[in-house]
C-alpha positions, -999 to +999 in steps of 0.1 A: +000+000+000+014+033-011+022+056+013-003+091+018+013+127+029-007+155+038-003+189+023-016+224+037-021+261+024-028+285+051-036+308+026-049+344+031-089+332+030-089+298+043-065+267+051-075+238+031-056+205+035-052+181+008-040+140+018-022+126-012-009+095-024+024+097-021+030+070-055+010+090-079-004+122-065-037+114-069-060+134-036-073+110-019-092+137+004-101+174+010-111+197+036-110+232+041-115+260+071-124+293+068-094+327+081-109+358+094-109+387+070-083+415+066-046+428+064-043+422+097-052+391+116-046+371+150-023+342+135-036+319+163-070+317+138-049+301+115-040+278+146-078+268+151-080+266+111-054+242+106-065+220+136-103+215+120-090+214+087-059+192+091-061+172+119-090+141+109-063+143+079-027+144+097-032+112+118-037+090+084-002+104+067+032+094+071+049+132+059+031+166+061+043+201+048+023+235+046+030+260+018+016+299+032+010+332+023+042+350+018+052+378+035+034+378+069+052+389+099+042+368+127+064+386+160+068+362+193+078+372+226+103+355+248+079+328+262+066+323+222+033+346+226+019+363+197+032+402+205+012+416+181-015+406+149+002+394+122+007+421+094+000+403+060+012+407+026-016+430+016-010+456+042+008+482+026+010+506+054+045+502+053+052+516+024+073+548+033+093+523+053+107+504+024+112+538+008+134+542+035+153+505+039+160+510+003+175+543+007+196+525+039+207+497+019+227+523-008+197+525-029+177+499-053+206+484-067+225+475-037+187+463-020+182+436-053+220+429-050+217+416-016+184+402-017+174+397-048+143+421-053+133+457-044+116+459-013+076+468-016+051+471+011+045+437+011+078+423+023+087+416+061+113+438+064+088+468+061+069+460+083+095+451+115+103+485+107+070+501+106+065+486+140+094+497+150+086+535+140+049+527+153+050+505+182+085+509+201+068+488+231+057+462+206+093+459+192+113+461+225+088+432+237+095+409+199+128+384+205+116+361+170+097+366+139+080+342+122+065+337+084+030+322+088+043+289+072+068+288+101+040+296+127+017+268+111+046+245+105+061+249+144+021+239+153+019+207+141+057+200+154+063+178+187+073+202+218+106+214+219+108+221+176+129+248+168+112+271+144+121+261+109+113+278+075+129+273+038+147+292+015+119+305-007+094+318+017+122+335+033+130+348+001+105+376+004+111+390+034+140+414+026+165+399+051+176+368+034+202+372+011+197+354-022+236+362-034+244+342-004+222+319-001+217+325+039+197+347+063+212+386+068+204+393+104+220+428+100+193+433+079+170+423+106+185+451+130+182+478+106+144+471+102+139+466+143+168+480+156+176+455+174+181+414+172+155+387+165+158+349+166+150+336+127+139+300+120+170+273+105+165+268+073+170+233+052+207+219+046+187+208+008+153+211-003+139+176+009+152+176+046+130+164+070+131+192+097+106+179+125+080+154+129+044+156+145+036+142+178+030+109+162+061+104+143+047+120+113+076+135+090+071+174+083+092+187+052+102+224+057+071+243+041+076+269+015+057+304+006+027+299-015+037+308-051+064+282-045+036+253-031+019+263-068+051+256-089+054+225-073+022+212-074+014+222-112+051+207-115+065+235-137+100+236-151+122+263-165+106+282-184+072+276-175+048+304-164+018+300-140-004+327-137-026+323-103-059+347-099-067+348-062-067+375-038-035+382-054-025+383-089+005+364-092+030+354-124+058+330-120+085+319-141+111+286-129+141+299-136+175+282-133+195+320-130+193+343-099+164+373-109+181+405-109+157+435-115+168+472-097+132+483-114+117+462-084+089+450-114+101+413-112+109+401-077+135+376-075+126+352-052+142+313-045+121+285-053+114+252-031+139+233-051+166+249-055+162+272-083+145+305-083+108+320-093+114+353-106+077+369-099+053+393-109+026+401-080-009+425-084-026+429-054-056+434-071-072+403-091-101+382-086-115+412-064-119+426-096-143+405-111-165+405-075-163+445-078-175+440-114-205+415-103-213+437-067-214+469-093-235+453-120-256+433-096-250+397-111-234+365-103-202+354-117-219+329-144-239+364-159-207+387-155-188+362-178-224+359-201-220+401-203-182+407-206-184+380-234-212+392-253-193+430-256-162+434-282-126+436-277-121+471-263-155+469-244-161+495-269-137+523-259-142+517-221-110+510-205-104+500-166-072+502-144-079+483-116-060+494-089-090+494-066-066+484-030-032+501-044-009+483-065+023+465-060+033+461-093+034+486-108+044+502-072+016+521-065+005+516-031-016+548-027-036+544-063-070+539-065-085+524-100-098+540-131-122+537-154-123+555-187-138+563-220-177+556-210-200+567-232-237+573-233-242+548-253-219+521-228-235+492-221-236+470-187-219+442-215-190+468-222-187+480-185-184+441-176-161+435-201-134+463-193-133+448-158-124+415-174-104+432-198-085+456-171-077+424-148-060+402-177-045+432-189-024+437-158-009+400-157+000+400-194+020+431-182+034+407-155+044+380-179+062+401-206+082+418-174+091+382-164+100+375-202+120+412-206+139+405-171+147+367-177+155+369-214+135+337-218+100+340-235+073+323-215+079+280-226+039+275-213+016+293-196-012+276-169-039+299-153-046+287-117-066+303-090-106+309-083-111+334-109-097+311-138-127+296-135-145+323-151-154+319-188-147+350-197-113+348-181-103+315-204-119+330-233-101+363-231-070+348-218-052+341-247-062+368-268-049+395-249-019+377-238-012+366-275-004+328-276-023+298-259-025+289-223-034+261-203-061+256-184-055+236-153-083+211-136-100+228-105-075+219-076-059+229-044-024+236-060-003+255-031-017+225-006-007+203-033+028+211-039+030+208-003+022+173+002+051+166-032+073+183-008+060+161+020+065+131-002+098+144-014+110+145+019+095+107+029+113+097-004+147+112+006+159+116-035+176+142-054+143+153-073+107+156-063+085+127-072+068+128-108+029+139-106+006+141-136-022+162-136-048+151-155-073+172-171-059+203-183-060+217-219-050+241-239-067+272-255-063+297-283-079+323-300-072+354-317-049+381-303-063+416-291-029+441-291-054+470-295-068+458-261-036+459-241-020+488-259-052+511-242-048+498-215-012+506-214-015+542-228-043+546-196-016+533-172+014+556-187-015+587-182-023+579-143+013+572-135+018+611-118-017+606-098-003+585-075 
């Protein structure tokens, strides 16, 4: 009997929980548990999440690993106590402070030097220091910092664990150094001004770094973007493109990212490469502004946007509704342009559909301009790939096919490869075929994407 492992995404939204076989990947079971809302959470809810998600699951596997949101900055006192709630990836209140690290670290080119990418709002760096300018008691009381895969991960561990993490979660947050390939604490005391204890990270990819109470084998984790690579098993050159809460394009790459722009971030995979990345923070909250606005479900805003032209007839959206992280825009609010009397609720919809795939075919030529290495296959993951209108538009305004992938959980997925990467002990993950995917074409739209640029190049002084 083959062996099952169980792998977890404590995502922004929910942690879902996915027990694999460990032969051929096939799911053998699913469950799910809901996160509170916001930027900025309790990280014990994702505690209680994990327990009613994971826990009828953990007892039956014989490896577990949990892939998380990126970013997240998860501060413990000396006796482990949460000091403060967790600042997530999507709170970008820190934003003058990475103006400011940057500016510290000799400027953008010395910051991507050292680590890799240009710090943004979203990276854990920022946010130690926004804490630090914000909350002094709060940073005189922090002595570690977590990533909310380390916080999830230390959880399921047997008393006694000492906090672990891996190389591409702590990729993103600004003090660890991808040139060196190792955490920069002095990085960490420039942000907080003073010291914190950081998890070990893995001696190779597949270490086993803990086990559960029961003797269960727990793989090191990874960030989210990196679960997804591995579970869609992509290789270099491969794109996915993932519309969740976040837009997010990623290219396996096999040379270290290095982008002073800060438009491609150059973070480490969970294997040893790297996943030069393109992030939005704005993406399938697009679409449910589009259907809250128009007053429909997704099934009839994917019936309008489709039954409009390519264009949407003049009407043109930038849909920086929360900000925007790339371009770096964390102030910006969106746009919509070019309405007419005669617009229609079909041309309105279809802008927003329009305006959201616009913005990722802007992330996946960045990642082809920076790398040097056009896109070898594109997959669309996430909960707003399921939309029609998304698979039908897809390809026309990013000019060449992509591939739809099945309806799965891919961030817990890549997890539990990990996990069985780790029970296997080889030089390479195991080999999982999804089943189910194909392929879609249809006939570029340049017009579509060059409006939209020409409206982005026009908004780029409002802030």
């Amino acid at each position: 009997m083959a062996p099952t492992v169980l792998g977890i995404d404590s995502s922004t939204q929910a942690t879902k929980a996915v027990l694999v076989d460990a032969d051929t990947g096939e799911v053998l079971e699913e469950r799910r548990a809901s996160h509170p809302e916001g930027t900025e959470v309790d990280p014990r809810a994702w505690l209680t999440a994990v327990d009613e998600a994971a826990d009828p699951l953990l007892e039956r596997a014989e490896a577990v690993a949990v892939g998380g949101q990126q970013h997240g900055m998860v501060l413990l006192d000396e006796q482990g106590n949460v000091v403060r709630d967790a600042l997530l990836w999507n709170d970008t209140r820190s934003a003058p402070q990475a103006e400011a690290l940057i500016e510290e670290m000799g400027g953008p080119e010395a910051c991507v030097e050292e680590i890799g990418s240009l710090m943004v709002a979203s990276f854990t760096a920022t946010k130690l220091r926004w804490v630090r300018d914000n909350e002094p008691d709060n940073a005189e009381r922090a002595r570690s910092v977590m990533l909310p895969h380390d916080y999830v991960s230390l959880h399921l561990a047997e008393q006694g664990t000492q906090p672990f993490t891996d190389r591409g979660d702590a990729s993103g947050t600004a003090y660890y150094s991808t040139r060196d390939e190792a955490w920069a604490p002095e990085l960490v005391e420039r942000a907080l001004g003073r010291s914190l204890e950081l998890p070990r990270l893995p001696a190779a990819p597949q270490e086993v770094m803990a086990r559960t109470p029961s003797g269960a084998a727990i793989a090191a984790g990874t960030g989210d973007n990196m679960g997804a690579a591995l579970g869609l098993s992509l290789g270099p050159g491969d794109v996915s493109v993932s519309i969740g809460t976040s837009g997010v394009c990623a290219m396996v790459s096999e040379a270290r990212p290095d982008d002073a722009s800060g438009t491609v971030t150059g973070f480490a995979d969970a294997t040893g490469r790297f996943l030069p990345m393109t992030t939005t923070i704005n993406a399938s909250r697009i679409l449910e502004a589009a259907r809250s606005l128009l007053g429909v479900d997704h099934e009839e805003l994917s019936r309008l946007a489709l039954a409009s032209v390519p264009g949407a007839n003049g009407v043109t959206l930038l849909p920086y509704f929360d900000g925007e992280r790339t371009p770096n825009r964390p102030d910006a609010r969106a746009t919509l342009t070019g309405m007419s009397t005669a617009t229609t609720r079909e041309d309105v919809a279809r802008a927003y559909v329009e305006g959201l795939l616009c913005s990722l075919a802007d992330g996946i030529s960045a990642l082809e301009d920076r790398t040097g290495t056009p896109p070898a296959r594109i997959t669309l993951i996430g909960g707003a790939a399921r939309s029609q209108a998304v698979q039908q538009l897809a390809p026309a305004i990013f000019g060449r096919e992509v591939t739809i992938a099945p309806d799965g959980e891919y961030v817990a997925l890549g997890a539990a490869r990990q996990a069985a990467w780790a029970l296997a002990g080889t030089q390479e993950p195991p080999a999982w075929e999804i089943s189910g995917s194909r392929t879609v074409g249809a006939e570029a739209t340049p017009q579509v994407l060059e409006a939209y640029r020409e409206l982005k190049e026009r908004t780029e002084s409002w802030g």
